[in-house]
N, CA, C and O atoms as CSV, one atom per row, in Angstrom:
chain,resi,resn,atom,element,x,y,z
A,1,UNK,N,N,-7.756,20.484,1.217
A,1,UNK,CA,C,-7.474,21.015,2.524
A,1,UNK,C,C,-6.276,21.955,2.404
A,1,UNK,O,O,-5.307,21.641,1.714
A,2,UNK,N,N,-6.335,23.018,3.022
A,2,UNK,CA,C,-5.555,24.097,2.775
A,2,UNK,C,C,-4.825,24.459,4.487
A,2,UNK,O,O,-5.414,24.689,5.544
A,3,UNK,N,N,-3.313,24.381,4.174
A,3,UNK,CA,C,-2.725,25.390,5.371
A,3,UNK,C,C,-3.217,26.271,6.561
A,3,UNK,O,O,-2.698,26.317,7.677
A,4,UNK,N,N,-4.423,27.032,6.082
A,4,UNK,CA,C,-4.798,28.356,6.078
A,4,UNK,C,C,-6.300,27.018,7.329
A,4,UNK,O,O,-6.277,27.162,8.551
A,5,UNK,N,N,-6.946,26.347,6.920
A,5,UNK,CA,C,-8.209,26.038,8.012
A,5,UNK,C,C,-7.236,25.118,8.614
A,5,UNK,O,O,-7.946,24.826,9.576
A,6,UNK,N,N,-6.029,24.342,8.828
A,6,UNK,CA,C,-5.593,23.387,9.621
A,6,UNK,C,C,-4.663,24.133,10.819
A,6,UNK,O,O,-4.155,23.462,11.717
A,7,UNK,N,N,-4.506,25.541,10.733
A,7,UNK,CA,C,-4.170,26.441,11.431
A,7,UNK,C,C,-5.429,26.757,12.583
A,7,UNK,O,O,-5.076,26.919,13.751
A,8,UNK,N,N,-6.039,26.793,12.439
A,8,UNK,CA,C,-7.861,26.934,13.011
A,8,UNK,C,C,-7.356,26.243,13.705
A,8,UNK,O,O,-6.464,26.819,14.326
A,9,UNK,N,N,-7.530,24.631,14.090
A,9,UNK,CA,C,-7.473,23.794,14.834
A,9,UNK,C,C,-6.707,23.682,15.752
A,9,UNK,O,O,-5.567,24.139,15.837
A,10,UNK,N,N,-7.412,22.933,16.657
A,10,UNK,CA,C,-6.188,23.112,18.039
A,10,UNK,C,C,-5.434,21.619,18.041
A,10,UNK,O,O,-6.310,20.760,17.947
A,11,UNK,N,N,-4.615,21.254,18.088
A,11,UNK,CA,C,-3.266,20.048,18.002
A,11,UNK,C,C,-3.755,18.594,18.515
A,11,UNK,O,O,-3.230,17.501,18.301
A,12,UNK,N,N,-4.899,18.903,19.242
A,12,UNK,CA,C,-5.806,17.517,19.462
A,12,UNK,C,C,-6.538,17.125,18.272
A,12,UNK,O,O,-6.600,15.940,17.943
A,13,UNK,N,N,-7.261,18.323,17.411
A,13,UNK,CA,C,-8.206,17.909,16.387
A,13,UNK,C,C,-6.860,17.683,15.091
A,13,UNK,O,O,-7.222,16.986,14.143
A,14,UNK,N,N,-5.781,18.082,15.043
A,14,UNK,CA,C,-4.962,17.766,14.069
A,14,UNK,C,C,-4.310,16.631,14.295
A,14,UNK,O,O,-3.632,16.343,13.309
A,15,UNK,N,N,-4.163,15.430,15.637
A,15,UNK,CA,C,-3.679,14.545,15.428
A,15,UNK,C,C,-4.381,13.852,14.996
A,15,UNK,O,O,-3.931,13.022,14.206
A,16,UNK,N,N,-5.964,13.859,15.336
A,16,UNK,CA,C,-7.172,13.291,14.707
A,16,UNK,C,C,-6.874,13.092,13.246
A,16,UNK,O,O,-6.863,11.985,12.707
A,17,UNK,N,N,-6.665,14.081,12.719
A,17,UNK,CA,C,-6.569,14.221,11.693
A,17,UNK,C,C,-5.729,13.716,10.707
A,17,UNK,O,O,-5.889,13.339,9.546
A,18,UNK,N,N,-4.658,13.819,11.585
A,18,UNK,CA,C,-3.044,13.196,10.775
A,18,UNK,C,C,-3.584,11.433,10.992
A,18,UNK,O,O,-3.409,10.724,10.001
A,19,UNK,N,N,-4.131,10.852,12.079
A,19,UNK,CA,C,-4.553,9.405,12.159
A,19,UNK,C,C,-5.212,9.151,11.126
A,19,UNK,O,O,-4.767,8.192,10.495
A,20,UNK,N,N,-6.570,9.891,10.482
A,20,UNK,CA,C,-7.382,9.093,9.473
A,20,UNK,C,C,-6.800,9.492,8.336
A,20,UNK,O,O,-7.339,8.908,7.395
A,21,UNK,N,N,-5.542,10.562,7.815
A,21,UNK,CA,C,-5.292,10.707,6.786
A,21,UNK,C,C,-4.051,9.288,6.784
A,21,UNK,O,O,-3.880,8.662,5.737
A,22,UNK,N,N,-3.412,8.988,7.829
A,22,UNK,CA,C,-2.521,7.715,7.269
A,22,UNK,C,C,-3.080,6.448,7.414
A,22,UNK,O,O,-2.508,5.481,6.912
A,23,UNK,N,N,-4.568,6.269,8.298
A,23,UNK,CA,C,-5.218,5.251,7.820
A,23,UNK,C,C,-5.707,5.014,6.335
A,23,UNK,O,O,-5.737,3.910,5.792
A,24,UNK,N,N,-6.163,6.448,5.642
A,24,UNK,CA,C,-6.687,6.314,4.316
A,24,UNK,C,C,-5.552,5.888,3.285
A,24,UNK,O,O,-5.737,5.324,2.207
A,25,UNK,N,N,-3.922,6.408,4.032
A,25,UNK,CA,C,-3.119,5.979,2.529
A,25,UNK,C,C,-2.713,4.849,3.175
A,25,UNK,O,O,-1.900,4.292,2.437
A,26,UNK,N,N,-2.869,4.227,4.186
A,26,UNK,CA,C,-2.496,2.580,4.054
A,26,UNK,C,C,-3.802,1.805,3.172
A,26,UNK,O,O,-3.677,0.952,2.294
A,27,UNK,N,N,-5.064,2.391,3.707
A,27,UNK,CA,C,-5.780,1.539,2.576
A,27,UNK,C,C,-5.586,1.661,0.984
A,27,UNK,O,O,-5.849,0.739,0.212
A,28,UNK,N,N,-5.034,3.063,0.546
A,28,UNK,CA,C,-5.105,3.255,-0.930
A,28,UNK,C,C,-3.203,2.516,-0.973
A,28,UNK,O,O,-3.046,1.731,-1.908
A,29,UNK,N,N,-2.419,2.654,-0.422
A,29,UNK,CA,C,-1.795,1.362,-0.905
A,29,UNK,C,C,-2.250,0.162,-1.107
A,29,UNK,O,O,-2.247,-0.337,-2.232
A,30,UNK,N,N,-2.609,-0.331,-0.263
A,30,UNK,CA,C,-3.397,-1.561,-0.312
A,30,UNK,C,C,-4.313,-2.190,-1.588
A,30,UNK,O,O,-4.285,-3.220,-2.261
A,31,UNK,N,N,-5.207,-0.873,-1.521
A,31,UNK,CA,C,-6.061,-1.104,-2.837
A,31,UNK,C,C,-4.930,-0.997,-4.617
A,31,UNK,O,O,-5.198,-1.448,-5.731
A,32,UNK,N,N,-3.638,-0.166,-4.094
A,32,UNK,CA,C,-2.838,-0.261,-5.212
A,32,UNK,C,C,-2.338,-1.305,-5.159
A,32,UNK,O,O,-2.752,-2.006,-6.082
A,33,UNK,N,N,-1.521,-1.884,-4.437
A,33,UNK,CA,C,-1.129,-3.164,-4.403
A,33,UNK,C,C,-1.711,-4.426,-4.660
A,33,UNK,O,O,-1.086,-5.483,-4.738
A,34,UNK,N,N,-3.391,-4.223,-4.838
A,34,UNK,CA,C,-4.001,-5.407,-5.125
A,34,UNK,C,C,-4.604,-5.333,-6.508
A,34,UNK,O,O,-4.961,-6.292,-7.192
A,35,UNK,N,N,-4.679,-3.729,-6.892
A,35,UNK,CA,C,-4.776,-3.766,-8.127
A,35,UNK,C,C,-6.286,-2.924,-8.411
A,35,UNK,O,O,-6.604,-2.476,-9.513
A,36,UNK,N,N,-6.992,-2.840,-7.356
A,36,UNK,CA,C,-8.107,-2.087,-7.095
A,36,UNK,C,C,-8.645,-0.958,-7.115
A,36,UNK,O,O,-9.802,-0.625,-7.373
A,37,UNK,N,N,-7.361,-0.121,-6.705
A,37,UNK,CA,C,-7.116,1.580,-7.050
A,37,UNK,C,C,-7.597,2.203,-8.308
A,37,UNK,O,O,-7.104,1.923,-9.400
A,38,UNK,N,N,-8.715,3.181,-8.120
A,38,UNK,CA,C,-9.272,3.523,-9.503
A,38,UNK,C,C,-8.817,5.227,-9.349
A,38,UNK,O,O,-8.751,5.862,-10.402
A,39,UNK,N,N,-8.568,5.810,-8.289
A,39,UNK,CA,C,-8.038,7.417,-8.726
A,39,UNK,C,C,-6.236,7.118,-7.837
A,39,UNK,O,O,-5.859,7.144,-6.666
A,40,UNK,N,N,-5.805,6.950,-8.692
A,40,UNK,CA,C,-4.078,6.901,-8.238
A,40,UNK,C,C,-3.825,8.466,-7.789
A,40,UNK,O,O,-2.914,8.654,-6.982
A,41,UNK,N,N,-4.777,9.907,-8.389
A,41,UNK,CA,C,-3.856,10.764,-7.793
A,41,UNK,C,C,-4.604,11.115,-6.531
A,41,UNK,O,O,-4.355,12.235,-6.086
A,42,UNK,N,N,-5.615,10.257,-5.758
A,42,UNK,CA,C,-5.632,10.255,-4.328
A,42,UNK,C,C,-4.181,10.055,-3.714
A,42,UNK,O,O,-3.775,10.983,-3.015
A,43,UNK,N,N,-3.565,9.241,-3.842
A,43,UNK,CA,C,-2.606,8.650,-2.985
A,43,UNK,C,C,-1.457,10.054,-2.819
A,43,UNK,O,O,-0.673,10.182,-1.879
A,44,UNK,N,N,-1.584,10.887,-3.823
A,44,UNK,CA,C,-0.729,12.424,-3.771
A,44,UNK,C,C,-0.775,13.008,-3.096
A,44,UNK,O,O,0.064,13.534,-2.363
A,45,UNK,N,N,-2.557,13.089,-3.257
A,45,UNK,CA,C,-3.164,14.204,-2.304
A,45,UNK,C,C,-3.087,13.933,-0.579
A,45,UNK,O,O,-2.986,14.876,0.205
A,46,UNK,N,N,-3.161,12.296,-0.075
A,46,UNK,CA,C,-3.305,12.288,1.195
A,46,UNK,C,C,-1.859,12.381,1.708
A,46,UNK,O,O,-1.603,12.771,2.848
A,47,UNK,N,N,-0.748,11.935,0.650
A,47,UNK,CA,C,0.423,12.104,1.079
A,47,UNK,C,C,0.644,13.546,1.619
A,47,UNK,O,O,0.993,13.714,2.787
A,48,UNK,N,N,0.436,14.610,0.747
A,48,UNK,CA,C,0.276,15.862,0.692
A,48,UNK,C,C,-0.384,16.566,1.755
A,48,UNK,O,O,0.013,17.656,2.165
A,49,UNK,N,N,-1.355,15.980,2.192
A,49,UNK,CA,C,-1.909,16.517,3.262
A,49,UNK,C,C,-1.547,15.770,4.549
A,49,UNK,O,O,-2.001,16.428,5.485
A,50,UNK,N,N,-1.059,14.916,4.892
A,50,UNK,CA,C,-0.546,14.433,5.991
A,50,UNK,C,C,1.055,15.385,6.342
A,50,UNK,O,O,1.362,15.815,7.454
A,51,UNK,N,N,1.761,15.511,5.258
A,51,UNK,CA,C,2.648,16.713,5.421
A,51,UNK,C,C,2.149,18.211,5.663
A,51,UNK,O,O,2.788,19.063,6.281
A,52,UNK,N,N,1.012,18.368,5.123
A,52,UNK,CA,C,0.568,19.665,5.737
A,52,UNK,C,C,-0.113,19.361,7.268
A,52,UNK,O,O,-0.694,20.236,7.910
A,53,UNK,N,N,0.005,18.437,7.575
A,53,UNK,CA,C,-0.953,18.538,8.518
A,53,UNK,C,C,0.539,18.482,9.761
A,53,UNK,O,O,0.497,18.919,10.912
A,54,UNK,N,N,1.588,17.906,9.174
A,54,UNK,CA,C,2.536,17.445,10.187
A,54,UNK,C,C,3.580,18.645,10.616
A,54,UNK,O,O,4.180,18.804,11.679
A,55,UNK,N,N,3.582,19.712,8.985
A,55,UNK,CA,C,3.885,20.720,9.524
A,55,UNK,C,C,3.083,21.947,10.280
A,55,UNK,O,O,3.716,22.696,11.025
A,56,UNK,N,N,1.883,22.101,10.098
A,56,UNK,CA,C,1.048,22.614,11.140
A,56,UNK,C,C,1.292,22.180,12.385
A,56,UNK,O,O,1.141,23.026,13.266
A,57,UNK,N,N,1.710,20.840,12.793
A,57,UNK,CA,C,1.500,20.379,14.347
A,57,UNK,C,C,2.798,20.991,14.645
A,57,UNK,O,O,2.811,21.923,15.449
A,58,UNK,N,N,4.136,20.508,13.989
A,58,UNK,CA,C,5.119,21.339,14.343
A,58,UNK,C,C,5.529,22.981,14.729
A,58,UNK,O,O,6.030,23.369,15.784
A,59,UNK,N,N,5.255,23.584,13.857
A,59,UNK,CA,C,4.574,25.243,13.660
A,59,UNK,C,C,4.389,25.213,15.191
A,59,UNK,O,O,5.315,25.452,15.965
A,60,UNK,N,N,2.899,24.846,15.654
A,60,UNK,CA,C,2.442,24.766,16.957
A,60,UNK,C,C,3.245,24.751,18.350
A,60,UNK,O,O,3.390,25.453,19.351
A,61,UNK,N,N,3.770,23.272,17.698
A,61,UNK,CA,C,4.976,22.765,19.132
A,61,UNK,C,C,6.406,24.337,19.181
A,61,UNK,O,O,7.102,24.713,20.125
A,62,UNK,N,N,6.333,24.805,17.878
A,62,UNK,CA,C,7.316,25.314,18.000
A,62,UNK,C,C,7.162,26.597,18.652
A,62,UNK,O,O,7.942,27.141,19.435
A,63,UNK,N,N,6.014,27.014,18.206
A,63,UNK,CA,C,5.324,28.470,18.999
A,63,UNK,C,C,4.720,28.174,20.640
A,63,UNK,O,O,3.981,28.930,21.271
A,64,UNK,N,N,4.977,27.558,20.854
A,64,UNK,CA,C,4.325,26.928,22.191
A,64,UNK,C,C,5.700,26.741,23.007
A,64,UNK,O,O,5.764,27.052,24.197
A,65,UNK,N,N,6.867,26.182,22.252
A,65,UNK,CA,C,7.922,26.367,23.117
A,65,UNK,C,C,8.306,27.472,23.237
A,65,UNK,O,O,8.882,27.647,24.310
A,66,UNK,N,N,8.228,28.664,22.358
A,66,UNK,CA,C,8.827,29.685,22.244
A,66,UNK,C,C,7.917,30.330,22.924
A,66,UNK,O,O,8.023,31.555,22.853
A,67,UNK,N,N,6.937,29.867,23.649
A,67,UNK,CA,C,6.452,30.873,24.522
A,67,UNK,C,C,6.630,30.941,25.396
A,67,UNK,O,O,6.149,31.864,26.054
């Protein structure tokens, strides 16, 4: 997931979004913590994209106040 399509979206479909990406890294902790975890560099990537996704929402709020 790239910067560039989470810009597309309007701030309803990105909280959506930011919800199932920190549901997925509580489960891949989980599955690390129990020992279950078979691709460890998932847990990078959703980290990674929950920050892209959190600075997109910000971006937003910020252009929205400034308007």
């Amino acid at each position: 997931m790239d910067a560039a399509e989470l810009r597309d979206k309007t701030p309803d479909q990105l909280r959506d979004e930011l919800a199932n990406l920190k549901k997925e890294a509580f489960n891949l902790r989980f599955q690390a913590a129990t020992g279950a975890l078979e691709n460890t560099a998932r847990m990078r990537q959703v980290r990674r994209d929950v920050a892209r996704v959190m600075t997109v929402l910000n971006e937003k709020a910020a252009q929205a106040a400034a308007d």
